[in-house]
N, C-alpha and C positions, 0 to 999 in steps of 0.2 A: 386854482389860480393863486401861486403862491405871492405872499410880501414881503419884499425887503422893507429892515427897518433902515433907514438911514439917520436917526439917530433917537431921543426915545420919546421924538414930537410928533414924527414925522415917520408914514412909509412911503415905500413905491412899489406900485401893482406895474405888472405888463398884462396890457390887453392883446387880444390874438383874436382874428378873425375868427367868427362863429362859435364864441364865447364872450359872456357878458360878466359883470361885478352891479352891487350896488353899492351904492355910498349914501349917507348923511347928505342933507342939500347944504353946500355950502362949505363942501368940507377939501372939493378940488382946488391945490395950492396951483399947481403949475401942470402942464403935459407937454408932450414930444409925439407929435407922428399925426395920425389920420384918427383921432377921438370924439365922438360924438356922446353928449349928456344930455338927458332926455327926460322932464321929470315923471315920478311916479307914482300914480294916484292910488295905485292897488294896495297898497303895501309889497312890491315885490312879487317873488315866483307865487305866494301863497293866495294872491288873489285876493280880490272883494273880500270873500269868506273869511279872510282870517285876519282880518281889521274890522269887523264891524264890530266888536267888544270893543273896541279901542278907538276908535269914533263915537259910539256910544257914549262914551267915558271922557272924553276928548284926550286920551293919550296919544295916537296918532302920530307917528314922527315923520316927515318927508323925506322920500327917498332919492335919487337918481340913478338912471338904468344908465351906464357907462357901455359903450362899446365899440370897436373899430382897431385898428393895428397901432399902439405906439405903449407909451410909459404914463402911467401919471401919480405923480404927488399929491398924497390927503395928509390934513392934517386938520384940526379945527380947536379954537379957542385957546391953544396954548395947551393942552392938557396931552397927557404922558399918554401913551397909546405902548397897547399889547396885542402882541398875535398872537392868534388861539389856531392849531392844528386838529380840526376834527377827523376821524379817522372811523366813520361810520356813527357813533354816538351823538348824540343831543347835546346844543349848549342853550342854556336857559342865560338870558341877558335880557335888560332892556333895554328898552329901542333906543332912546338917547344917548346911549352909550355905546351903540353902533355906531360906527365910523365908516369900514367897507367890510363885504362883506363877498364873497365867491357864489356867483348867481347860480352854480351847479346846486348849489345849498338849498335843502328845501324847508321855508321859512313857515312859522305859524304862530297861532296866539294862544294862550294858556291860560283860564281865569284862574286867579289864586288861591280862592276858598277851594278846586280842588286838591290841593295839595296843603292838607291837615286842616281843612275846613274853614269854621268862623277863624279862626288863628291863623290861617294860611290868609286871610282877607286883613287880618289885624299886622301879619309881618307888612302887607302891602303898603298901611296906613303910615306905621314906623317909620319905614325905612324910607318914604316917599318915593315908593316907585308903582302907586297904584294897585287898581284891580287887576290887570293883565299885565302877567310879561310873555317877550318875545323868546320865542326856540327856532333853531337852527339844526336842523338834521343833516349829517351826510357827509364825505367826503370831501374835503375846502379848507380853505382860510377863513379866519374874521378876525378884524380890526378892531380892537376894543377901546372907549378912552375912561379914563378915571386920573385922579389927582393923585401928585406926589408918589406914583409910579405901583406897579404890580407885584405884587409874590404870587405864585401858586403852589397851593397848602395839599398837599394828596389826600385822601380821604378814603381809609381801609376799612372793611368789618369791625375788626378789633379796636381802632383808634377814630372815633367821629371829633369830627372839629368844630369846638365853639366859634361864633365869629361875631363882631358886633353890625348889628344890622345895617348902620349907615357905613360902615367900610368892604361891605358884601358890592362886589361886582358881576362876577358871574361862576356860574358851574356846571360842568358836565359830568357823563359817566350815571350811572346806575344808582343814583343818590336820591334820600327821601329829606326833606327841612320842615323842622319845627320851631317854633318860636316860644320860647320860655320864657318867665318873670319871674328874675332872681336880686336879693340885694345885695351889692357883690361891695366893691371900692368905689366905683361912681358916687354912689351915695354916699360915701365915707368923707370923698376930700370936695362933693357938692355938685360934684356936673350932672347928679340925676335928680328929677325931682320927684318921690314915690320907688315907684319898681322901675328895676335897671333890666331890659330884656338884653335876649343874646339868640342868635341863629343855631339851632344846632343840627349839624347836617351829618346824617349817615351813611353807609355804602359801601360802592367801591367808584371813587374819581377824582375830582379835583374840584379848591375851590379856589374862585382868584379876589384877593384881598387886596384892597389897594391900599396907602401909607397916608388916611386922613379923612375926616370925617364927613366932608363937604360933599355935597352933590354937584352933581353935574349944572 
């Protein structure tokens, strides 16, 4: 279910009978047509199971199961929104930073320590996005938000991309992240205090970087 961006606050999804999206609660600006919102205690298509790390932890984000025949407008808080085209691969993002999301997508939860261990659980701590993040598998759209707007950084065998942890949004494709302690220029002109980490992500895919250091 694809999205128009109408400009780079704001998209618009078309819903079509016997097809569903979900969205962020709170994040429907406006609709057109026959729309029903319906909230979502599962976390989405992935069920109980793939929220109860995230409950546990209280990361949890609320959802709404959108569906019926017309248009609708998301947008939420003011913050830059990106579409992401998955085309069978994975996009690893968290939850608060989903906006909407194409319900043919099959969603799930990921703890962090597995992906490079104590230090996949230490990037979580960093970057403030917890023990689990959310994946999206499959064919779809997703609606992403971050601050001060998106690049996406390709990410080849030959060329892995540093990135600094609080302007990491999200990444798909075939990619492995490590989190490194280096002392680089932060610490030179004061914004670090001790060791300066950085994300360093290998593979082949992409990673989407936003223009600023704030959370969500």
């Amino acid at each position: 279910m694809p999205f128009r961006e109408i400009n780079s606050k704001m998209v618009e999804a078309t819903v079509v009978p016997g097809q569903r999206l979900f969205s962020q609660r709170g994040a429907m600006l406006a609709y057109r047509g026959e729309v029903s919102f319906t909230p979502n205690m599962q976390g989405g298509q992935g069920g109980i199971m793939s929220m109860i790390g995230r409950r546990v932890a209280n990361e949890a984000t609320p959802l709404m199961t959108v569906e019926g025949s017309g248009t609708v407008l998301f947008g939420h808080g003011g913050h830059h929104v990106q579409v992401i085209e998955l085309a069978g691969d994975t996009l690893y993002v968290e939850a608060d930073r989903l906006l909407a999301f194409d319900g043919a997508l099959e969603q799930g939860t990921m703890f962090m320590g597995s992906q490079g261990g104590v230090m996949g659980m230490v990037r979580g701590q960093v970057t403030g996005q917890g023990l689990f993040t959310t994946t999206l598998r499959g064919h779809g759209s997703v609606a992403v938000m971050a601050h001060g707007g998106v690049i996406e950084v390709p990410i080849t065998p030959q060329r892995p991309v540093h990135v600094d942890p609080q302007a990491y949004v999200a990444h798909h494709g075939d990619v492995r992240n490590k989190l490194s302690a280096a002392l680089g220029w932060r610490d030179m002109v004061g914004r670090g205090s001790g060791e300066a980490f950085q994300l360093e992500l290998s593979g082949s895919g992409a990673v989407f970087v936003q223009a600023s250091e704030e959370k969500l």
